[in-house]
N, C-alpha and C positions, 0 to 999 in steps of 0.2 A: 248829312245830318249827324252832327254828335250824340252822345250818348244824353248832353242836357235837353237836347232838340226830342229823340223819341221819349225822355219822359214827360212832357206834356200831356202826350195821347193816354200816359196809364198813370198821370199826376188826380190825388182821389179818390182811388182804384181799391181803395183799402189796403186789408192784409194782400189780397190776391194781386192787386196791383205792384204792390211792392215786393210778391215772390218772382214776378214778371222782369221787373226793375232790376233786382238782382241774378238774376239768374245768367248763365253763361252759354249766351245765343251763340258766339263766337263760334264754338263748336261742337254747335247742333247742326242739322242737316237745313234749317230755317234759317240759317246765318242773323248777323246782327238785328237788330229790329228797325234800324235806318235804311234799310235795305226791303223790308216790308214791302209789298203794295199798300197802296193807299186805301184801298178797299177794306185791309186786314187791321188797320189803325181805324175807322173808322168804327166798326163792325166791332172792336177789343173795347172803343174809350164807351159805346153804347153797352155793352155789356156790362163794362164794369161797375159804370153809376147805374147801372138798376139795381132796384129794390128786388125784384122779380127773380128767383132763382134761375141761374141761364148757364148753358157751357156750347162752348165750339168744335166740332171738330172739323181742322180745317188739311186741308191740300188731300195727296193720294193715300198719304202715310197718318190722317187723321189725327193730327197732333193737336194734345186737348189742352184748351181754356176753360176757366169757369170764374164764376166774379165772390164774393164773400156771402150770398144769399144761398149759393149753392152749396159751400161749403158743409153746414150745419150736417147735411144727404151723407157726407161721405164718414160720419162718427168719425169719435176721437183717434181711435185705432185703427184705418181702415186703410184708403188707398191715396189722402191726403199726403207730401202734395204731389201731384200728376201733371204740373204745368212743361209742357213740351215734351211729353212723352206718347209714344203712338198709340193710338184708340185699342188697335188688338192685343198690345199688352197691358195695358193699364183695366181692359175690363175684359179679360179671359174667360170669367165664369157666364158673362151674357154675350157676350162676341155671337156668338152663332144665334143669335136672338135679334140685333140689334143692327149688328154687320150688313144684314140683308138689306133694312130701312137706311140705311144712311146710305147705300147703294140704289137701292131706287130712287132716294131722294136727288142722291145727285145724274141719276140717270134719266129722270123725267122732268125735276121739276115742282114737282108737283107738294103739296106739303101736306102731315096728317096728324090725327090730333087721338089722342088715347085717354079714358078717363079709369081713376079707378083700378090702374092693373097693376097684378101681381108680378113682378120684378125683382129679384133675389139677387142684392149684392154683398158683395164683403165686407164687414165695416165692423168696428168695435171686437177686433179679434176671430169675426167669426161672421156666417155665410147667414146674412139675415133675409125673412120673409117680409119685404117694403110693398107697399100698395102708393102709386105712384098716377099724377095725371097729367099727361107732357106732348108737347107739339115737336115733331120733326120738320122744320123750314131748311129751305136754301140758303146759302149766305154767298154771295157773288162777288167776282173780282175784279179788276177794273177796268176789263174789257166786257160786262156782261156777261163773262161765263160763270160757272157755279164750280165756286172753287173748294165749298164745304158744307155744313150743315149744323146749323143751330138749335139745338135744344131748349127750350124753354119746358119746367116742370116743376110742378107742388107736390111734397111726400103727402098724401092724407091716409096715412098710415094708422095715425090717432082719430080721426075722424072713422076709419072705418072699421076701428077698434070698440071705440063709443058706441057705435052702432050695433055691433054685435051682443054687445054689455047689454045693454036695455033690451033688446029683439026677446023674445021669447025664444025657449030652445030650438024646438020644429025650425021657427023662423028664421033663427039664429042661422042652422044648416044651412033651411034655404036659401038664404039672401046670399049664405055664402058659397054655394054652389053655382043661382047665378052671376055672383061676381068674379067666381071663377072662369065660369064657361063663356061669360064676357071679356073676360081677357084672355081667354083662348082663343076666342072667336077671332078679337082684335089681331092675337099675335097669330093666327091662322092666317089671317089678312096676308099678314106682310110675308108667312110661310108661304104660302099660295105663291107671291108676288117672286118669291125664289123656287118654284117649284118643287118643293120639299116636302116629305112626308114625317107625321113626328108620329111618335110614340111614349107611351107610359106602361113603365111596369111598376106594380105592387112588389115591393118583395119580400112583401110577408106574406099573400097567396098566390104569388110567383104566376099573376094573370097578366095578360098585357093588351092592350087596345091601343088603335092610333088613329088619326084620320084619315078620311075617303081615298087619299091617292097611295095611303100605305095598306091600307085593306087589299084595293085595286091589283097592287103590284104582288101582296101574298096571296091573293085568290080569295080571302074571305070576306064574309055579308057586312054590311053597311055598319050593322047593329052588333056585330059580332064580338064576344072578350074572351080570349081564347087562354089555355094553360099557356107557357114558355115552351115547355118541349112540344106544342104542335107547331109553332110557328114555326121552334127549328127544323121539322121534318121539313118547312119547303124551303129551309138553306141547302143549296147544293152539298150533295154527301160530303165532297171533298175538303169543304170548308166548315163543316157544322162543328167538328171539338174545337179547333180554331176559337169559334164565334164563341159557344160554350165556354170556352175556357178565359176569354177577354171579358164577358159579362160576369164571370165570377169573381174576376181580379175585380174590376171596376166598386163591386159588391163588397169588395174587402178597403179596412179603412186605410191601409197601410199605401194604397193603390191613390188615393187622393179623388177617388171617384170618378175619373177619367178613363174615356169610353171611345176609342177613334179606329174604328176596323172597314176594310171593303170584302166582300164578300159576295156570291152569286145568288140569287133567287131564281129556282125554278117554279113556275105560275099554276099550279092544282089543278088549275080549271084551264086556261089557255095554251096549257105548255109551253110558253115564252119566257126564254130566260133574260133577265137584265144584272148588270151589276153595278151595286150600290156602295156607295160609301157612307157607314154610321157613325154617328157625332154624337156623343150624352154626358151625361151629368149626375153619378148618385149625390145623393143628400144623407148626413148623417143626422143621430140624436145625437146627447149629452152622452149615451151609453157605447158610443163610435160604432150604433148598430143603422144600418140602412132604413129609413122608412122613404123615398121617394128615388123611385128612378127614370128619366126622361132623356127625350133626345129627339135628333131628325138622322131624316134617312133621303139623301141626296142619289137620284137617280145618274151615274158615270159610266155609262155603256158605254155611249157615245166615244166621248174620250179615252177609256179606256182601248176602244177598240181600232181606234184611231193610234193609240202609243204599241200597240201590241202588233199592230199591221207595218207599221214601221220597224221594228226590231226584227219581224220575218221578211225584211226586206218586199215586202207586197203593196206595199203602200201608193207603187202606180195603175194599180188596176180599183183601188177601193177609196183610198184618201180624197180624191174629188169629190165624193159624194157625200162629206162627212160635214153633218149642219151643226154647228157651235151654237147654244142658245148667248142671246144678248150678256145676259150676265155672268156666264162663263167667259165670253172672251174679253170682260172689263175686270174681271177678277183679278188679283194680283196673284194671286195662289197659283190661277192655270198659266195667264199671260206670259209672267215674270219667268217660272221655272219650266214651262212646256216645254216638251222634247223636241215640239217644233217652232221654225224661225218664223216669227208673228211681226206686222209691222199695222200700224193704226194710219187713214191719212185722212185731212178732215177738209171739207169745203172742196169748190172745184180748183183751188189751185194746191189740192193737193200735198198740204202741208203733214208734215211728218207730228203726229200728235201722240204717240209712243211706240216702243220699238224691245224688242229684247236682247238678250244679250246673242241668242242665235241668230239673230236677222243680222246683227250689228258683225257677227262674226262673217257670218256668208256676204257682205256686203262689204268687209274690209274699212268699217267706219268705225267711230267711237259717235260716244252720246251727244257730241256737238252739232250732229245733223236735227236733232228734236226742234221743232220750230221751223226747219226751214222750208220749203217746197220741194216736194222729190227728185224733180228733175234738176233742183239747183245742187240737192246734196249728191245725187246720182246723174252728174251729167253726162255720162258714157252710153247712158238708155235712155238718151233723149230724142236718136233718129232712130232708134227700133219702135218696131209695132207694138211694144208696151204700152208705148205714149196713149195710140189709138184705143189699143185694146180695155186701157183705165176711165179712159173717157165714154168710152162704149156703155163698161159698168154701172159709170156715173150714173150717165144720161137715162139707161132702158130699167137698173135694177137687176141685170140677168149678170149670175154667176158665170166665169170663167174660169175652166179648168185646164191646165197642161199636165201632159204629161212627159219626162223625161227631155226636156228641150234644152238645147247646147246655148251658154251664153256667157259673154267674155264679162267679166268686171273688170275694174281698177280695184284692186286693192293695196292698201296703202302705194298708191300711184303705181301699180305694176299690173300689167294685163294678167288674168288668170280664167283660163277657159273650165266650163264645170258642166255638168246634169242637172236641171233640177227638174222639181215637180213641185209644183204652187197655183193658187186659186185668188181669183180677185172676187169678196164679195162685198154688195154689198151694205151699208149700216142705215136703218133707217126710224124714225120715230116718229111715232102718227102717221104711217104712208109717207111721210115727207125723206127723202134719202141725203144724207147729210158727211157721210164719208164712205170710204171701202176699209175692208182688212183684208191683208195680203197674209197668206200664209205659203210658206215653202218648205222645202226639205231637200237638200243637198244629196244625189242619189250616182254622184260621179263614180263610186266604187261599184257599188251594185249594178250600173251600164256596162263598165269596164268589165267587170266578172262575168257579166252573161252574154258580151260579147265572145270575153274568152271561151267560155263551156262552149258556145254555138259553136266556134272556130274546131273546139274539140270534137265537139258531136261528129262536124261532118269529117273532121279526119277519122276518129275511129270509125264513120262508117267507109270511109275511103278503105281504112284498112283494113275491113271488115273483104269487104269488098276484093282488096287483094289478098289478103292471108294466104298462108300458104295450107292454111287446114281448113278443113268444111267448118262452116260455122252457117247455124241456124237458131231462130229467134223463132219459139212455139206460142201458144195460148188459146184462152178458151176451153168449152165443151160442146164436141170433141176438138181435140187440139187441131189449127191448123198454123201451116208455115205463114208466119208474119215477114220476117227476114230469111235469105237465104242467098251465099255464095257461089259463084260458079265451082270454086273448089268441092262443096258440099255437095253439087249435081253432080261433078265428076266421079265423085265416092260413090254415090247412090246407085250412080245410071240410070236418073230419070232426068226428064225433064223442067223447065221453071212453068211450062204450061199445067202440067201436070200437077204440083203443089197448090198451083193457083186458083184449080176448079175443084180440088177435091182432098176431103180434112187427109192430116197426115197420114194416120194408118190405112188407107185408103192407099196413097201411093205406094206405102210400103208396107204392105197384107203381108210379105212372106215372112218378115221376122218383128209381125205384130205379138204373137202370143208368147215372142222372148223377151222383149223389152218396154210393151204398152205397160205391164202393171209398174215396173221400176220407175216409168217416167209419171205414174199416176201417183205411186208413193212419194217423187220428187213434192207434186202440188199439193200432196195432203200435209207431212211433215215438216216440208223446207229444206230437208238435208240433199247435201250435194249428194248425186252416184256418181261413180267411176269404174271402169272396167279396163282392164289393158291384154292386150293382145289377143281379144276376144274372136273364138274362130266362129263364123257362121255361113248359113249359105245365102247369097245374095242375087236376085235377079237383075242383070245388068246390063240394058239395051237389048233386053230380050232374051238374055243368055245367061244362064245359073251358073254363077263361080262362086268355090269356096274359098274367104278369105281372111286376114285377120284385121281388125281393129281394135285403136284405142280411142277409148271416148269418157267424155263426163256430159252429164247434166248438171246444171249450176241453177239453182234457183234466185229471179228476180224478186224479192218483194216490196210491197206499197209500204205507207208510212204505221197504219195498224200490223205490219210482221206479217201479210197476207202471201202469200207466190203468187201471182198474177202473170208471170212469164218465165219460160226456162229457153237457155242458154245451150245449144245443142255443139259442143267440140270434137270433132271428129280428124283423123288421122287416120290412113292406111299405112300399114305395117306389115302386110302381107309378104311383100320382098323381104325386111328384116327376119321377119321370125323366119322363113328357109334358108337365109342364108346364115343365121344364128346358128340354127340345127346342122347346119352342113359342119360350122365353125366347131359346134361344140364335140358332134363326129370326130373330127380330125382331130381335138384337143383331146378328146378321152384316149384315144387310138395312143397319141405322143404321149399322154402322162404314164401310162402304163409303161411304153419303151424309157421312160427317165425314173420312173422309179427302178428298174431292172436296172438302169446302168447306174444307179445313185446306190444301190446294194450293191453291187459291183465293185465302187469308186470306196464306199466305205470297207468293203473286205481289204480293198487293197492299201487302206490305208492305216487299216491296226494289222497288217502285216508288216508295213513298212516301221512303222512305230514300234514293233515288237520285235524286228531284225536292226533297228539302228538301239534300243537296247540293250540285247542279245549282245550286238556287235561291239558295244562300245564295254561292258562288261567284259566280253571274251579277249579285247584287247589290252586291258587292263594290264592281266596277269603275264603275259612276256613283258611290257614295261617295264613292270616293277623287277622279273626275273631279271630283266637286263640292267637295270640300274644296282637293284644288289650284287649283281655278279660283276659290274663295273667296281666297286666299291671293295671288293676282298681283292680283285686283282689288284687293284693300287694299295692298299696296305701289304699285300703277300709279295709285290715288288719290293717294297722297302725305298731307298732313294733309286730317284730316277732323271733324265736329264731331265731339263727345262723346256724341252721341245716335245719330250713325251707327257710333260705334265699338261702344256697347249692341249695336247691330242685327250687327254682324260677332261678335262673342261669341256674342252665342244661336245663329249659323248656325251655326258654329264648334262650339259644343256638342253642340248637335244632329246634326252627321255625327257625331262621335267617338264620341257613344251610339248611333248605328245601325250604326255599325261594329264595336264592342263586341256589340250585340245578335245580329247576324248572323254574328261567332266563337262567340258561345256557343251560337246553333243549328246552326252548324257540329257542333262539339263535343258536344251533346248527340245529335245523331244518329248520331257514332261511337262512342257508348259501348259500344254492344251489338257491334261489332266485333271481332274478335279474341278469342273468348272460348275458343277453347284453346290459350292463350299462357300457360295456368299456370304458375308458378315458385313455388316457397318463398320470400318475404317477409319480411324481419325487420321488425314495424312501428317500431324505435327509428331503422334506417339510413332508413326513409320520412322520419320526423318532422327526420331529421338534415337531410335534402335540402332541404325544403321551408323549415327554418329559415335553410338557409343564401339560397333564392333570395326570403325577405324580412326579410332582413339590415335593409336601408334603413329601412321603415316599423316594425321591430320595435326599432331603436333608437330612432326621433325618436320614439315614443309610450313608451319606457322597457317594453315588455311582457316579461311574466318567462312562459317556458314551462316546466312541470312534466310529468314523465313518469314512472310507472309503472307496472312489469309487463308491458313490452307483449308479446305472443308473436311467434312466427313462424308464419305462417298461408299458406295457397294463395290466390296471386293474381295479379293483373298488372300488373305495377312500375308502368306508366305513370298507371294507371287510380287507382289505390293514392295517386299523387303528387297528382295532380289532386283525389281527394274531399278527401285532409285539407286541400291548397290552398284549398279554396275556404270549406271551415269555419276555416281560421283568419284567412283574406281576409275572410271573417264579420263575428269575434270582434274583429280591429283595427277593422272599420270601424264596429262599433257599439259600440264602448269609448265611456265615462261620462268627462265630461269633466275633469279636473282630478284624475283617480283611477288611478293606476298599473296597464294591463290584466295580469291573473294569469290565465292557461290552466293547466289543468290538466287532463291527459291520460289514464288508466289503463286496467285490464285485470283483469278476474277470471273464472274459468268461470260462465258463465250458471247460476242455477238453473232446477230442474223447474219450477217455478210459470211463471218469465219463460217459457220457451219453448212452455208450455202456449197461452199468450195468442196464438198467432200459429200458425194451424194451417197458413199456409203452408208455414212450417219443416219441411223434410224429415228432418234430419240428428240423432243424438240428443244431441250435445254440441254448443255454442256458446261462443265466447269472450264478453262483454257488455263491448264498450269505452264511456267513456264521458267525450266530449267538452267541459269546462265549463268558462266563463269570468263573468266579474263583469260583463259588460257592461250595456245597457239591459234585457237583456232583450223579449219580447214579451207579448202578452194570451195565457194558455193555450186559449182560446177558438180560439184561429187555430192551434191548433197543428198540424192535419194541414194548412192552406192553404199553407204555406210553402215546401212540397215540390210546389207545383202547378206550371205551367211559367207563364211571366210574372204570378206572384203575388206584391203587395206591399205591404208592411204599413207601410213609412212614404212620407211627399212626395220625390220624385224629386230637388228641389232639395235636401232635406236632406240625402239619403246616395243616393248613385250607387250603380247597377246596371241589371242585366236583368230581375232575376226570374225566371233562370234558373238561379243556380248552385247552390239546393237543389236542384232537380230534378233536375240532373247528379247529383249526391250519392247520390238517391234511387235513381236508375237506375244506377250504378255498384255499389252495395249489391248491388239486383238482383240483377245481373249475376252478382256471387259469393254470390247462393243466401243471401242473408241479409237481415236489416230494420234499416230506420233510422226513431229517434222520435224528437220532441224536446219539451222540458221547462221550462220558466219558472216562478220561485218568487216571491212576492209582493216580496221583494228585491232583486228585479232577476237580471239574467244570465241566460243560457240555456246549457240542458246537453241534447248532444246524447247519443241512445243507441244503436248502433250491433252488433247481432250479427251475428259470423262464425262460419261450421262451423269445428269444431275437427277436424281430420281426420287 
């Protein structure tokens, strides 16, 4: 049917027919109007030629019609036009008035007729008081079922405006009170029909009164009007600033008068708490000051306690037993967003007549199954006992509950094995039973977990079991042994008979009055005790031994922070602690002999230190005697052969190398001097110093020094000057000849591996500097010998020295708590490695 084809049906329709005509079905959730039921055409072209003010709300989602007679109702500024938009947005401020009726209508049938009521909707800018007299019908689809609801309604707003004009004043009140309380009544009716409780506050004498099932539920009389702050007194404490604080917002114009809270009531009189969900509505003046506030109060225990037992995972011990009233589970509010997987089926063949997105998910379907017959959409659960069990339902009316049962689906055509927990119950009206509703909840993880824990439980008590330390599980007054290990009899030296007949300190009277009050204050405070190596006396298979233990007390507590049980850990230590004492005997005994010999070892080594200065001082002075008196003998010769001038050379030589030798043992035995002379160091001002005091031999060899990274490290200037001196006194003196010497100097933080290698190394970070030049190099074979004190790896004629100034080197390291290695590559040059604490 083209678009000339549906307007026929809304051809005459008026303005509203032609808002229909134009409008863009295409993509609305109603799709085109060619597409329509025929029921829904039928039903729009009778609406729209009446005279009669009429409107429809039609399917799940109440999407509204109304014809040109109605119009007039919604004023020039109001909620015109509303054609194909959903009932609950389009009339917000009476939703929760209205919502109910058009649910029961389409839940029973049945049709109702209101004259005269008070109905306050928006229109002309603003939230007007309309007096209204209107019939709620069915409107059916074209299979007989009731696919929406018809409205038909006269405003006699002005008639019962007239009325109050002429009335006398008295009467005036009156009539209008009971026209009031007649459309209370009315909307009472259809409250009732939602089980709902309403209320009204003043809030200019901040009184409030509701009806019979909101009394009921706050504990007060029939007749009761109570202040605001006594009803809050029976808001649970927890939640009364909460509630407090949302009816003050609501109260405030800026708030829009909107009132939507849940909250606890505890019952005065019954002490039964329930918890409700409140829905209102303030009303302002011209002055944006509150003069009416109202609302309902929807009783959500149920439900609530149903999503709350679900999230503690408890939901298979209580969830079957949880009754959904009829109009909660057609509700789209609970249905649609429930936390759990809900599925509608209707007639005995069982046809799918709504489903949510949870069912749809646990079930590995999409929306395509609505309509079909379960077993056709789920036909994997067609030879299980489901089949039986649905029809069981059908037939008798008796709910069916599972709990935690294994069952495979297809989901998207893949087998998937799960947990669930679901209930068949089910739907019936007038006594007559007409579908089931299936609810479920997917509980594969929560089996899984407490399978696990189970698997845990009995291993730790396996382990419990074997331990290798006593362990006992106390409680009660007076405590007695709940658990208890063979380990823990063996410590004791009683019996498991003995625990078994008679409370704890019973078994163990003899070191009752040391340890009953510790384990009393365990149960009073909660705090753990512990004791270690505690000695006491112990009766043990009859036989008193003194022994040592360590132990604790651990306190169990419940979910309120209670101790309900302690944890008894026990160890014998007895062996240790004598043979500790025996250890620490022997160790006191030696530390006294090593500190004797460590005074000893230090006398004898600022002896030695004080005779190799002594000595090397004392040797001085012939040196030099002999060098001077070499020196007047070769001038007071005059000319001499050329073989006697040989012989004055090598003499010559030879003091200036034992004068050299005896500064460097000088030198090497004040290395260790001064060792808390620490200062922060820059190694780049060292390398500067040292370059500058060999200026001379670093130009006449062209050597290039490189430097990188170097830190600033703790040390002593002096000492610092001297090792690099001597390694690059080294590096010139064993430069390759006709080859340009390149030093190169740097600094990186040591790694873990390097510092592993050297368990001297106290410190946990190290700098790794590392000394390298292109020289001759040496054999890697001699590489620790070089650092020996007069060790030397070439002929004496070819390169001068002592054979001392590695050793200085090495001993300076020392000294600042660090190592030095060195390293030759088959290319020649050697590369010194040098680590400092980084501190």
């Amino acid at each position: 049917m083209g678009k000339k084809k549906y307007e026929d049906f809304l051809s005459g329709g008026g303005e509203m027919g032609a808002l229909i005509r134009d409008f863009d079905w295409e993509n609305s959730p109603l799709g085109s109007p060619d597409k329509w039921p025929l029921s829904l055409h039928i039903t729009l072209a009778t609406i729209l030629h009446s005279a009669f003010p009429m409107f429809l709300f039609w399917d799940e989602d109440h999407f509204c019609f109304y014809n040109d007679a109605y119009r007039p109702s919604l004023g020039q500024a109001g909620k015109h036009p509303m054609i194909g938009k959903k009932g609950k947005e389009s009339w917000t401020e009476t939703w929760e008035f209205i919502g109910p009726l058009i649910e029961k209508v389409k839940a029973t049938g049945e049709s109702f007729k209101y004259e005269d009521m008070l109905v306050p909707i928006y229109r002309n800018g603003s939230l007007e008081d309309v007096y209204w007299t209107f019939t709620y019908s069915p409107a059916y689809g074209d299979l007989g079922e009731i696919r929406g609801v018809i409205v038909t309604c006269m405003e006699t707003t002005e008639k019962m405006t007239t009325f109050n004009i002429i009335s006398a004043a008295n009467e005036k009140l009156r009539q209008n009170e009971n026209l009031l309380q007649q459309s209370r009544d009315q909307l009472q009716f259809a409250i009732d029909a939602a089980e709902l409780g309403t209320w009204e506050l003043d809030p200019v004498t901040n009184k409030f009164r509701g009806n019979s099932r909101l009394k009921e539920w706050f504990g007060l009389q029939s007749d009761e009007e109570v202040q605001l702050s006594s009803g809050i007194q029976v808001i649970a404490e927890k939640d009364r600033k909460r509630v407090s604080d949302a009816i003050s917002y609501a109260l405030s114009y800026e708030s829009g008068g909107n009132y939507d809270i849940e909250y606890t009531i505890e019952n005065p009189v019954s002490g039964k708490e329930i918890i409700v969900k409140a829905k209102g509505k303030a009303i302002f003046n011209a002055e944006k000051l509150p003069y009416a506030f109202n609302g309902t109060l929807e009783d959500i225990t149920e439900q609530t306690n149903i999503k709350q037992q679900l999230e503690l995972e408890a939901a298979e011990q209580k969830i079957a037993k949880q009754k959904l009233e009829e109009a909660e589970l057609f509700s789209r509010d609970i249905f649609e967003n429930s936390p759990v997987a809900k599925l509608v089926l209707l007639g005995p063949e069982m046809k799918i007549d709504r489903i949510n997105e949870y069912m749809l998910e646990i079930l590995g379907r999409d929306r395509s199954v609505v309509g079909l017959p379960f077993y056709t959409a789920i036909p994997e659960l067609m030879s299980t006992e489901h089949k039986n069990r649905l029809e069981k339902v059908y037939n008798s009316g008796e709910t069916f509950y599972q709990l935690e049962e294994e069952i495979t689906i297809l989901r998207s055509g893949v087998p998937y094995t799960g947990y669930y927990n679901y209930a068949y119950k089910a739907l019936s009206l007038s006594g007559a039973i007409y579908g089931i509703i299936v609810t479920a909840t997917e509980v594969s993880r929560q089996v899984e977990s407490r399978r696990i824990i189970e698997a845990k439980e009995k291993e730790l008590r396996d382990l419990i079991t074997a331990a290798p330390i006593g362990i006992c599980v106390v409680s009660g007054d007076p405590v007695w042994a709940e658990e208890i290990n063979d380990r823990f009899l063996l410590i004791s030296g009683k019996t498991r008979e003995q625990y078994a007949t008679k409370p704890y300190w019973e078994v163990l009277k003899e070191v009752e009055a040391i340890f009953k009050p510790e384990l009393d204050k365990v149960f009073q405070t909660g705090e753990k005790y512990s004791t270690e190596e505690h000695e006491m006396l112990l009766i043990r298979d009859g036989i008193e031994e003194n022994i040592y233990l360590t132990f604790d007390y651990i306190p169990l507590k419940n979910k309120e922070g209670i101790t309900i049980k302690v944890i008894i850990l026990v160890v014998e230590v007895t062996h240790q602690v004598e043979t500790r004492r025996k250890i620490e005997l022997a160790v006191e005994e030696r530390t006294k002999e090593l500190a004797e010999m460590n005074y000893s070892l230090m006398r004898s080594n600022a002896e030695l230190e004080q005779f190799a200065y002594i000595a090397s001082h004392d040797l001085q002075e012939p040196v030099r005697k002999i060098s001077t008196f070499l020196e007047m003998l070769h001038h007071s010769l005059g000319d001499i052969s050329e073989k006697s001038e040989g012989y004055f050379k090598k003499i010559l030589n030879s003091t200036n190398r034992m004068t050299q030798l005896i500064r460097d043992v000088l030198a090497y035995s004040k290395v260790s001097e001064n060792n808390d002379a620490f200062v922060e160091v820059n190694l780049n001002s060292i390398i500067e110093t040292i370059k500058t005091d060999f200026e001379l031999p670093i130009a006449s060899k062209g050597a290039i020094i490189k430097t990188k990274n170097l830190p600033v490290i703790e040390g002593i200037p002096s000492q610092l000057v001297q090792l690099f001196s001597n390694l690059l006194s080294n590096s010139l003196k064993f430069a390759k000849p006709d080859i340009t010497p390149i030093i190169q100097i740097s600094a990186v933080v040591a790694g873990k591996k390097i510092i592993e290698k050297y368990p001297e190394l106290t410190h946990k970070e190290y700098y790794h500097l590392q000394f390298k030049d292109n020289g001759i190099g040496f054999d890697q074979d001699y590489a620790d010998r070089i650092f020996k004190i007069f060790q030397r790896l070439h002929n004496k004629m070819d390169y001068e020295g002592t054979g001392i100034g590695l050793s200085i080197c090495r001993k300076i390291v020392q000294t600042h708590k660090g190592h030095i290695s060195a390293s030759s590559s088959e290319d020649g040059g050697a590369t010194f490695h040098i680590l400092f604490p980084k501190y």
